[in-house]
N, C-alpha and C positions, 0 to 999 in steps of 0.2 A: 591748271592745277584745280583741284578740286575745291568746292567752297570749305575754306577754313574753319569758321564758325561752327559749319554743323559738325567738323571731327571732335571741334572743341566741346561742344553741347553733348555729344552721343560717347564720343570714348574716352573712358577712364586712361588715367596714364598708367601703363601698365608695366612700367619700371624705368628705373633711371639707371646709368652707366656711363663713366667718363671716356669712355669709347663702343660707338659700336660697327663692327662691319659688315658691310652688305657684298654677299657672295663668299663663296666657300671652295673658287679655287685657288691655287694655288698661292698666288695672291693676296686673297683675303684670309687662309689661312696664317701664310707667314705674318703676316700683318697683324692679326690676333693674338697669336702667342708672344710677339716682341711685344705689343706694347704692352700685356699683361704681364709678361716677364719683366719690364722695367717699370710696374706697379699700379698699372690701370684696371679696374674694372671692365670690361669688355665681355660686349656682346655681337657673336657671330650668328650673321641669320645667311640660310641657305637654302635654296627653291626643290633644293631635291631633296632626299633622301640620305644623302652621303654627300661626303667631301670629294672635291680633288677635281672637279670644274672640267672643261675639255679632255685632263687627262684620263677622266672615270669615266663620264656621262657621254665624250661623242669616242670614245676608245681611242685618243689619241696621244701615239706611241712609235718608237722608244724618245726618250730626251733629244732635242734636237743639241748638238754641239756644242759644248759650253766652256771648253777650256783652250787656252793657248801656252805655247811648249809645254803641253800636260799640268798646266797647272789650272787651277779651276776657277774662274771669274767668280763664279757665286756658293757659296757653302753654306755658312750658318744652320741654320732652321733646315733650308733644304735638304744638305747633304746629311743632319744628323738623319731625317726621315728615311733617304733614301739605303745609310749605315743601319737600320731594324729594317727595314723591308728585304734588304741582303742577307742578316742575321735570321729572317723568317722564310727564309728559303722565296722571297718573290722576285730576287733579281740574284744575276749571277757575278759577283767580283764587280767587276768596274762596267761593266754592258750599261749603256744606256736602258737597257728595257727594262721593262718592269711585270709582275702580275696584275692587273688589275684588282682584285679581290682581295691579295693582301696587303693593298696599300691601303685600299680605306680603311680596310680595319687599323694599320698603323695609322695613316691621317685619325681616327678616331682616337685611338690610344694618345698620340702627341697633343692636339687641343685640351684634352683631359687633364692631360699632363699640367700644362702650364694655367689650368685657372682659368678655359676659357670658357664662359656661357654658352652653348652653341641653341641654335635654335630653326631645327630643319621641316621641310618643307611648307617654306613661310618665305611668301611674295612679299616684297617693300612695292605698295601699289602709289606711294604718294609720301609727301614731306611736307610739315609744317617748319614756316620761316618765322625764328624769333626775329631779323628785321633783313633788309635787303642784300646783305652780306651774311648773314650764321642762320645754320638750320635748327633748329629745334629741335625735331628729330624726326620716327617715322613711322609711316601709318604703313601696319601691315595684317596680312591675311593669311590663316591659315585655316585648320579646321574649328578652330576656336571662335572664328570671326574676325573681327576687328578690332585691331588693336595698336597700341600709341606707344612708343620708346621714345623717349629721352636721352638726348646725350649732349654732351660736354662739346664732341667730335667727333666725326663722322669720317670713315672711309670708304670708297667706292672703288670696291673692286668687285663690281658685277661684269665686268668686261665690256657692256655695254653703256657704260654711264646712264646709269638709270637715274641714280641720287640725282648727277646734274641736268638732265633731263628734269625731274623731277621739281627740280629749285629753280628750275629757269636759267640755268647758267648758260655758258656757251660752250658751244661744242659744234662739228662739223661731220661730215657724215661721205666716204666714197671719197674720189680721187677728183681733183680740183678742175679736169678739166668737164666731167659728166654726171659727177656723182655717185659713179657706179664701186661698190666692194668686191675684194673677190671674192672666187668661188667658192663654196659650201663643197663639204664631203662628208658621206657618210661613212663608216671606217666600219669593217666589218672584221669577224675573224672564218678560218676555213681550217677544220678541223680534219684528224686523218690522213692529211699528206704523205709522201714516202718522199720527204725532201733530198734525199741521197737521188732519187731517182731523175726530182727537175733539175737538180743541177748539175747532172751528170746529162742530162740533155742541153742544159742554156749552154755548158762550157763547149760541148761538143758543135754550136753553133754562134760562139760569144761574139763574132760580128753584129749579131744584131741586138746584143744584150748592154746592160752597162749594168756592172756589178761593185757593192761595196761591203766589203769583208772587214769585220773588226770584232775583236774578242769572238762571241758563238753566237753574233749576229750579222748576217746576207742579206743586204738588199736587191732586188735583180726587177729591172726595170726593161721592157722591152715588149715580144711579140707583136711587133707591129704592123707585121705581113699577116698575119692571123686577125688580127684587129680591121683590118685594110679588106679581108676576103668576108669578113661579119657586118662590116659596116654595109659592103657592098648589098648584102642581102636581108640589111633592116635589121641583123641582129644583137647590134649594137649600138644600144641607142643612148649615147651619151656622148658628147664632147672631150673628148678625149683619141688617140691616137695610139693609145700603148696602155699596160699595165706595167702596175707595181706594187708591189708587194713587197715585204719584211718577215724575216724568221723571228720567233717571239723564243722564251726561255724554256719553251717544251716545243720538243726533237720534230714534232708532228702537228704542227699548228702555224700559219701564217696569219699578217696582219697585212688587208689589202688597201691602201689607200687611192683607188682609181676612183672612185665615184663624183662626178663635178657636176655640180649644180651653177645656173650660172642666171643673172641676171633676177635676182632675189635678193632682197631684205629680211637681213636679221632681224630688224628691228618690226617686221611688219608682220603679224600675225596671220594674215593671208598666207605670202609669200611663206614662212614657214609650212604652216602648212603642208602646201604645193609642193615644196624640196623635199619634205619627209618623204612624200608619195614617190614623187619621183626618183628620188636615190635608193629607195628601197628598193625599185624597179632595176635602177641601172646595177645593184649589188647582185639581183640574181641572174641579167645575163653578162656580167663579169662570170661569176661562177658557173654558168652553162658554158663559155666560151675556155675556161681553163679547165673543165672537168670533160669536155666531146676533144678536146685538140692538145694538150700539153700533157705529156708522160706523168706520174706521178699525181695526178690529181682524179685518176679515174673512179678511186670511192672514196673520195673527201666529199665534204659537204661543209655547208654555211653554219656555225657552232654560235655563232650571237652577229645580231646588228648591234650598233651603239645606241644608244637610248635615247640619244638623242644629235641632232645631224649638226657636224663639228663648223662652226661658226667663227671666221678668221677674223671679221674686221665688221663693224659698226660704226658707233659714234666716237668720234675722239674728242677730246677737248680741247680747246683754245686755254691754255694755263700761262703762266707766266713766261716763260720759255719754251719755244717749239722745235721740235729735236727735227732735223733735217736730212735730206740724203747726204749733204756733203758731212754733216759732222759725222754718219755712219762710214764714207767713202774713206774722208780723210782719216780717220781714227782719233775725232777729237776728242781733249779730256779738258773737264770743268771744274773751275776748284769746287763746285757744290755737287761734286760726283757721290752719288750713293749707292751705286752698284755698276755694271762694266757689262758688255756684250761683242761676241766675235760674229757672230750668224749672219751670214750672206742677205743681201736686199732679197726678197723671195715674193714673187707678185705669182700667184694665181690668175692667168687671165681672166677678169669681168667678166667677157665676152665670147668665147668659148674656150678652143684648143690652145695649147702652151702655158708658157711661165718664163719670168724672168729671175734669174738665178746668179744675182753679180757679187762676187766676194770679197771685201775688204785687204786691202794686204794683208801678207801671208805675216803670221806670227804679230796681228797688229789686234786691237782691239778699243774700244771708243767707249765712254761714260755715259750714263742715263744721270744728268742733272738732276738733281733734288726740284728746281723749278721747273721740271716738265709735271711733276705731280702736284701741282697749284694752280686751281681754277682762279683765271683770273679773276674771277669777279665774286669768289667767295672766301671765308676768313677762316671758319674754321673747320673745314670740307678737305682733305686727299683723297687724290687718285691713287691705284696702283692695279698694275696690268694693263692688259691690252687699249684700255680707254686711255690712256699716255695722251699728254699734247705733243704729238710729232705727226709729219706729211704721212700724206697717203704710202711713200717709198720707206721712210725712215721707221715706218709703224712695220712694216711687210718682216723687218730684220728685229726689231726690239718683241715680239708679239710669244716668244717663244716661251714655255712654261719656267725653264731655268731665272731668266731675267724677268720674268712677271713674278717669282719670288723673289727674288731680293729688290724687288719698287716694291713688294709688301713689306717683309720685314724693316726696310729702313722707314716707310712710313706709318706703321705703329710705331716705332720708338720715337720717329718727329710728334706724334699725336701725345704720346705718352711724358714724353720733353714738354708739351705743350702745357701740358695740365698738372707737371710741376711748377713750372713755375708761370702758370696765368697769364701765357703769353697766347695771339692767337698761330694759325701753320708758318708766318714768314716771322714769328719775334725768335726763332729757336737760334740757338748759336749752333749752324751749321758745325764747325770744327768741334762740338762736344756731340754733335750727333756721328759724323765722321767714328770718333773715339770709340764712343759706344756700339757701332757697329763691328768696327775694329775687335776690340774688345772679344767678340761673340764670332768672330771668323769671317765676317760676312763681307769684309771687302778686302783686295789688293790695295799694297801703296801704291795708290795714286800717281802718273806721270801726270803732272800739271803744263807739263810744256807742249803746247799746238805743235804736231805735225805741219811739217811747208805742206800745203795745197799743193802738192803735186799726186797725180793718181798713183 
């Protein structure tokens, strides 16, 4: 951490707020408007440009699976967003997909909506600690220079635990027995397709394909003999063994997520680097390989790369409670449940080709503890998103945008609970935060009874 004194000497404090959060996806949105909505001051700071975190900025899309017997694990805040982006024509009916461009504008309209400060393209480069357990608050950069918030409480949902990084807390990094996260992808889109056309060839050859059909989105995964004759002649130069792609909400546009970068850090500004370069690469002989060999793609071309390369897993935190693969497997539930998740364990191999893809029982779903978003070793600090305290396996299934919104929303209103009544993240009376989620849609009743450990 940087020397304290001189932030203390050089910058003025540059405003106070009895919450502020850091990151602006999805996460640290929801998290914003709850605890503003339940009476907080709050300030959103966010590195880019716009809101909406992985889902804007690395084009990652449609929503992964979020409901069981069609009923939906997570609403509130999320689902009103995703009910105007439906209304503004950027998703169609119930599709997971979405526009891209006019959700931020919705993401802008909703923080608005509820009172929140936001404050975009502003690094949090560092944190002052009022004593060994509470932050003071945090030193950030933008084109203004440098500058000092204050807050009450703090939320980190940069994905990366930046704050706890930042405050010296603890957290861990990659999979326990090497260290290693997964893969990185860059997520492109390919504009001009005659999608009638490729799938009238995958179907005419669906042994080698695996396709999934729901509402007016296709996903079609496969060419792997194609993949297997490119590789053989250098022209495919990525870790991977197949493509896949997705139909987006206009008739003539795919959304490709083959690009894998492998054996990088998030967290290291080299290694980023290096991934940007090289998945750029891998995106355009993807698209040489689908536009010289696959029907339908012959005048399509590359319509945007994502802005920046989609980042699955960094640092997690060691918090109070650490979510598991078994409590993922079994479908455990916690009385201190503050939102719910069905989504399959889903590991990007580290190390190159594959993934592992293990599903929970059918019609079964498992609780995200309110004590996975409490760094143990800090007081008045929450997680929410991807930086969760759960294992390398248990993060692979919690990491999804649906449930990194509701670990935000319910941790603004613990922040917000917090600073009614002067208590620090663990004085809140769990059961009136429960209520007041309740209350706003945001969670299922509860099954408090453990499943038998049986798979």
């Amino acid at each position: 951490m940087t020397n304290q004194m001189q932030y203390q000497k050089n910058i003025p404090v540059s405003g106070h707020y009895d919450v502020i959060v850091a990151g602006g996806g999805w996460a640290g949105i929801t998290a914003a408007c709850s605890a503003s909505r339940a009476g907080a001051s709050v300030l959103l700071i966010e590195r880019s440009g716009f809101l909406g975190g992985n889902g804007t900025a690395a084009l990652v899309g449609p929503f992964m699976p979020f409901h069981v017997k069609e009923q939906p694990l997570v609403s509130g805040i999320f689902q009103e967003v995703r009910d105007v982006t439906v209304a503004r024509e950027g998703a169609s009916g119930g599709s997971r997909g979405f526009d891209v461009e006019i959700l931020k504008d919705v993401l802008n309209e909703t923080i608005i909506k509820y009172g929140v400060t936001p404050l975009y393209q502003t690094s949090v480069i560092d944190v002052l600690k009022k004593d060994d357990r509470n932050v003071k608050g945090l030193v950030v950069h933008n084109k203004s220079g440098l500058n000092f918030y204050t807050a009450d409480y703090v939320i980190d949902a940069t994905g990366d635990a930046d704050i706890i990084h930042y405050a010296e807390g603890q957290y861990v990094v990659g999979r326990k027995e090497d260290g290693l996260t997964q893969a990185m992808t860059k997520m492109f889109k390919i504009a001009n397709v005659n999608i009638d056309e490729v799938l009238t060839f995958c179907r005419a050859n669906k042994e080698h394909f695996m396709f999934i059909e729901e509402d007016i989105l296709v996903s079609i995964a496969g060419f792997k003999d194609i993949v297997a004759d490119y590789k053989s002649r250098g022209l495919y130069p990525l870790p991977q063994d197949h493509v896949f792609f997705v139909t987006t909400n206009r008739r003539d546009e795919v959304l490709v997520n083959t690009t894998r970068v492998i054996l990088k850090s998030g967290i290291n500004g080299n290694d980023i680097t290096d991934a940007e370069i090289e998945s750029l690469s891998q995106a355009h002989a993807i698209m040489n390989l689908l536009k010289q060999e696959v029907p339908g793609f012959q005048n399509a071309y590359i319509s945007t790369t994502a802005p920046q390369i989609g980042i699955r897993e960094t640092r997690r935190i060691i918090g109070d409670y650490v979510l598991t693969r078994e409590d993922v497997m079994y479908a455990r539930k916690f009385s201190d449940a503050i939102t719910h998740c069905m989504y399959p364990i889903d590991i990007h191999n580290p190390k190159g080709e594959g993934f592992e893809l293990t599903n929970i029982p059918k019609g079964e779903y498992y609780d995200i503890p309110y004590r996975s978003l409490l760094p143990a070793d800090l007081d008045n600090v929450l997680v929410a998103g991807r930086c969760l305290s759960a294992t390398h396996s248990a993060h692979s299934s919690a990491r999804i945008q649906a449930t990194c919104a509701g670990m935000g929303e319910a941790a603004g209103a613990a922040a917000a609970l917090a600073k009614k009544y002067g208590v620090n993240t663990r004085g809140i009376d769990i059961a009136e935060l429960q209520r007041h989620l309740k209350e706003h849609g945001q969670i299922i009743k509860p099954d408090y009874v453990q499943r038998a450990e049986v798979l």
